[in-house]
LONU-77362 format. One line per field, with one value per residue (C-alpha): x, y, z. Coordinates in steps of 0.05 Angstrom, whole numbers, always signed. Layout:
REM residues N
u <- [X_...]
v <- [Y_...]
w <- [Z_...]
//
This chain:
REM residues 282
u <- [+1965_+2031_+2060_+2130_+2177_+2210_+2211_+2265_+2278_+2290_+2360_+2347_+2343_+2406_+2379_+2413_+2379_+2329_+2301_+2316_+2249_+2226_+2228_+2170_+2145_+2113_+2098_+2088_+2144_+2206_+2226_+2303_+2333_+2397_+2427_+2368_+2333_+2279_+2269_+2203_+2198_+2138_+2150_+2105_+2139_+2109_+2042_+2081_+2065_+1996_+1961_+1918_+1893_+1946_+2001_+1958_+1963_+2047_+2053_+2014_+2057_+2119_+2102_+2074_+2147_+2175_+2131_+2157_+2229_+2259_+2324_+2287_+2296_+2262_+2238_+2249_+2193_+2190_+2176_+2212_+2243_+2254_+2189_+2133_+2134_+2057_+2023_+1956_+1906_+1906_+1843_+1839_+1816_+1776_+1731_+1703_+1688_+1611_+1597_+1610_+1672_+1697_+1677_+1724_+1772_+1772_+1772_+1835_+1870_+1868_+1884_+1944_+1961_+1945_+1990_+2047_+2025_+2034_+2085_+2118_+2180_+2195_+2181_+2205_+2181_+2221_+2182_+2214_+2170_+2100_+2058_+1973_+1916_+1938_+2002_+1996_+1964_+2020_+2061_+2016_+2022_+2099_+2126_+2180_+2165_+2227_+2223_+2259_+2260_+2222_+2169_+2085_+2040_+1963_+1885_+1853_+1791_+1742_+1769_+1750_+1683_+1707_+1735_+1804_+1790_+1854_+1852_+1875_+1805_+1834_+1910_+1922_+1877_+1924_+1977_+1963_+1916_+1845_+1829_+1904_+1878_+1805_+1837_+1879_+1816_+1759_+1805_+1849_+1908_+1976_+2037_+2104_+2157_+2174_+2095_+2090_+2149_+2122_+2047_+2080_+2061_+2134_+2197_+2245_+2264_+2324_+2371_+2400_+2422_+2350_+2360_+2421_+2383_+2323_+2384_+2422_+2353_+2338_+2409_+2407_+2335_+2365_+2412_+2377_+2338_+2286_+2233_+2233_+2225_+2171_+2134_+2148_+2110_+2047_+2032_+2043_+1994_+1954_+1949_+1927_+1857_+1844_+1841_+1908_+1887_+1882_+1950_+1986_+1952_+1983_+2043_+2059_+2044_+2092_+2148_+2142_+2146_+2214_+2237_+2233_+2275_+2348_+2356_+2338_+2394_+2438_+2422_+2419_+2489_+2523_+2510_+2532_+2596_+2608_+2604_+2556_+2499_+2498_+2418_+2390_+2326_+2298]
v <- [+1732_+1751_+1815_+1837_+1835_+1879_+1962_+1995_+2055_+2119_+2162_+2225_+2292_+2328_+2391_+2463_+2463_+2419_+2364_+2294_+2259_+2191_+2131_+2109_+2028_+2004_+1930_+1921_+1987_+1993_+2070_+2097_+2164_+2169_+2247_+2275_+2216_+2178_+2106_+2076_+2000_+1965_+1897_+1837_+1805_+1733_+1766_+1801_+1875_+1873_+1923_+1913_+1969_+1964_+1984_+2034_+2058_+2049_+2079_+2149_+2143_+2140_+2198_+2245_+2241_+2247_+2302_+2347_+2329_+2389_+2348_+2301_+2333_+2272_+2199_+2131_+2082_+2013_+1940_+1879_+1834_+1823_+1799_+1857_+1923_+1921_+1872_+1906_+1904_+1846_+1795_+1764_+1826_+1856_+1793_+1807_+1881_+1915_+1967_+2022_+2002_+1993_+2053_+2083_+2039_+2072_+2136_+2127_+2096_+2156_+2197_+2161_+2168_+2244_+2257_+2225_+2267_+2332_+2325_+2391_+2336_+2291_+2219_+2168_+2104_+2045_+1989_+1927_+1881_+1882_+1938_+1921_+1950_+1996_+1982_+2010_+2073_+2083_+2095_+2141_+2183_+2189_+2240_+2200_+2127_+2080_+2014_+1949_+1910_+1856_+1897_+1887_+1941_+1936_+1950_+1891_+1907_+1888_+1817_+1817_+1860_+1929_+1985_+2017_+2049_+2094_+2132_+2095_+2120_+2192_+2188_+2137_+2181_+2244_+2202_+2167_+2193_+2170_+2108_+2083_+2090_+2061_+2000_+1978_+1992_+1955_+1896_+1893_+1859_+1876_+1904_+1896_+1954_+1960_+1980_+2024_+2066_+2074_+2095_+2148_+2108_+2099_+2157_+2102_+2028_+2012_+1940_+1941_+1987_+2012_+2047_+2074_+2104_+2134_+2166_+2190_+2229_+2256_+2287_+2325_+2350_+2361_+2403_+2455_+2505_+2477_+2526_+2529_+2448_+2451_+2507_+2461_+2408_+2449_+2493_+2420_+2383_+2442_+2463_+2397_+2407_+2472_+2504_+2528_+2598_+2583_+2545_+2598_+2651_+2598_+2594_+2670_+2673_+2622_+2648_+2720_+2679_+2652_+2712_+2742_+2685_+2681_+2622_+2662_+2707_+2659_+2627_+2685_+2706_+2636_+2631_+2699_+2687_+2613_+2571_+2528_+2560_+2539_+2541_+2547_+2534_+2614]
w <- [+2083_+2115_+2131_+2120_+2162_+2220_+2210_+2181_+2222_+2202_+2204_+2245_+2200_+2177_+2163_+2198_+2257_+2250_+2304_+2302_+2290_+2308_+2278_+2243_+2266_+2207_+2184_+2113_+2085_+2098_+2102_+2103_+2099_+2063_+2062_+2026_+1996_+2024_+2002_+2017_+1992_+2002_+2036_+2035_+1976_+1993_+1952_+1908_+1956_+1955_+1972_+2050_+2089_+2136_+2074_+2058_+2120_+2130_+2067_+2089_+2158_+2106_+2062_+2107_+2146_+2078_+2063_+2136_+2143_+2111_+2096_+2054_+1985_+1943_+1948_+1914_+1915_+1900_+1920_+1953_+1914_+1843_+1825_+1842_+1844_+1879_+1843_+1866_+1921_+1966_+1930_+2004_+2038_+1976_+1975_+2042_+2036_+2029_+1979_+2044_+2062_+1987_+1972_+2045_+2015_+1952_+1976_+2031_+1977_+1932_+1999_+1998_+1930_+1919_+1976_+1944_+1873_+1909_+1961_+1944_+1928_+1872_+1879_+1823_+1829_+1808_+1783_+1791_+1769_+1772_+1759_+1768_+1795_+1853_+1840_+1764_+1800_+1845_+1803_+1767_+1829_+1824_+1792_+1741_+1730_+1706_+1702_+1703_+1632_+1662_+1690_+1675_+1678_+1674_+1701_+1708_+1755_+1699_+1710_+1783_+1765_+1790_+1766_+1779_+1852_+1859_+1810_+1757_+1711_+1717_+1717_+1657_+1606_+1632_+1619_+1549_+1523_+1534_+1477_+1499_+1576_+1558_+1517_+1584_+1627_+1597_+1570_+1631_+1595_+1614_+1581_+1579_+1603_+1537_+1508_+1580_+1547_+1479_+1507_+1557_+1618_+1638_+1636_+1626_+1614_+1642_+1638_+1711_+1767_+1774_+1839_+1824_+1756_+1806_+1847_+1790_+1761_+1839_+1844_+1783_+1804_+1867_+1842_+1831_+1869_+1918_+1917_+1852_+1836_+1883_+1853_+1787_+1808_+1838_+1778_+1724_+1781_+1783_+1723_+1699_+1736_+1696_+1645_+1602_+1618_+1689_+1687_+1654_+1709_+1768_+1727_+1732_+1804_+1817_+1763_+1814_+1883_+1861_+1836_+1906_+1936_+1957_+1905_+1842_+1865_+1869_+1811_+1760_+1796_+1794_+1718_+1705_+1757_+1712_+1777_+1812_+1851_+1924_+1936_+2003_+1992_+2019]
//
């Protein structure tokens, strides 16, 4: 099947002092820095952004840039197109793999994925069409999930005689709830934006201007103070794989790291000053 088309290169970082870093040649994603957003759009929209190994790949180079550019303070991910968000793993490629290298496959995959849960940095993943198989449990991995009205979400690996191989068996029970997550498994039908919202599977549903919305929801997250969105996001992920009383340990920890910081002085003396903190992210 074909690949997309040329790389979109990257912007150099803006960050105080930082170096500029090189741009990233990849086939199948396009990646762009904007100030402090990175967009990452996966491009092979003739199959609807399948998922190969090479996009699997592109998408790890994308990330892990995303993840060590200090000006990058959050990421939008979605598909080409209007048609497919990822419409899940590439059927050509699966039909020729052993049970070793699916299993490799599996595994990268959710390599991929769990770097994009715990990038330190939110991601918010803006479906714009199609939502199956890997695709569905991409945007599991994002941290906020909106989606166009148009927009299909489902697991159907029964229907091909797997199983869900990144993750989707353990993030859509976390999600909603395990019968809901069980139901969409073992059937493999799919849903409509609108059922995604009511189950929990999806933040948002929106008419139009779905980048614009993904924007909108990173700068008011951005607005706020760095460390502590990131320290957010670790002790939620975290705590997810532990017990509450664990959590609530993690939870502390994290609650006295930011109280050390330059931000949380800012911050408590910004709201007691009536004016918008300037964070600094130390």
């Amino acid at each position: 099947m074909a690949s997309g088309t040329a790389p979109f290169t990257t912007s150099p970082a803006t960050a105080p002092n930082s170096v500029p870093r090189a741009a990233l040649a990849l086939a199948n994603v396009l990646y762009e820095k904007k100030g402090p957003i990175a967009y990452v759009t996966v491009n092979r929209p003739k199959v609807l952004n399948a998922l190969n190994t090479p996009t699997w790949t592109d998408l790890h180079a994308a990330f892990e840039d995303a993840k060590a550019d200090a000006s990058v303070r959050g990421v939008i991910l979605t598909g080409a197109g209007d048609k497919a968000f990822i419409a899940g793993a590439d059927i050509s490629e699966l039909a020729h793999v052993d049970a070793y290298d699916a299993e490799e496959s599996s595994r990268f995959g959710q390599r991929v994925l769990d770097l994009i849960e715990n990038l330190g940095k939110p991601v918010i993943a803006a479906i714009n069409g199609f939502a199956l198989g890997g695709g569905c449990e991409t945007a599991m991995a994002c941290t906020i999930r909106i989606a166009a009205e148009h927009a299909k979400f489902g697991q159907p690996e029964v229907k091909l005689g797997l199983l869900p191989g990144g993750g989707g068996t353990q993030r859509l029970p976390r999600l909603v709830g395990k019968g809901r997550a069980l139901q969409l498994i073992l059937t493999g039908e799919t849903i409509s934006a609108q059922e995604a919202y009511r189950i929990g599977l999806v933040n948002e549903v929106v008419p139009a201007g779905l980048i614009d919305r993904a924007e909108t929801i990173l700068k008011q997250i951005m607005a706020n103070g760095p460390i502590a969105v990131k320290f957010s996001l670790e002790a939620a992920n975290k705590g997810m794989e532990t017990s509450q009383g664990e959590g609530l340990a993690l939870e502390a920890s994290f609650f006295g790291i930011c109280a050390a910081t330059e931000d949380k002085k800012e911050g408590t003396a910004a709201f007691l000053e009536k004016r918008a903190p300037q964070f600094r992210g130390r």
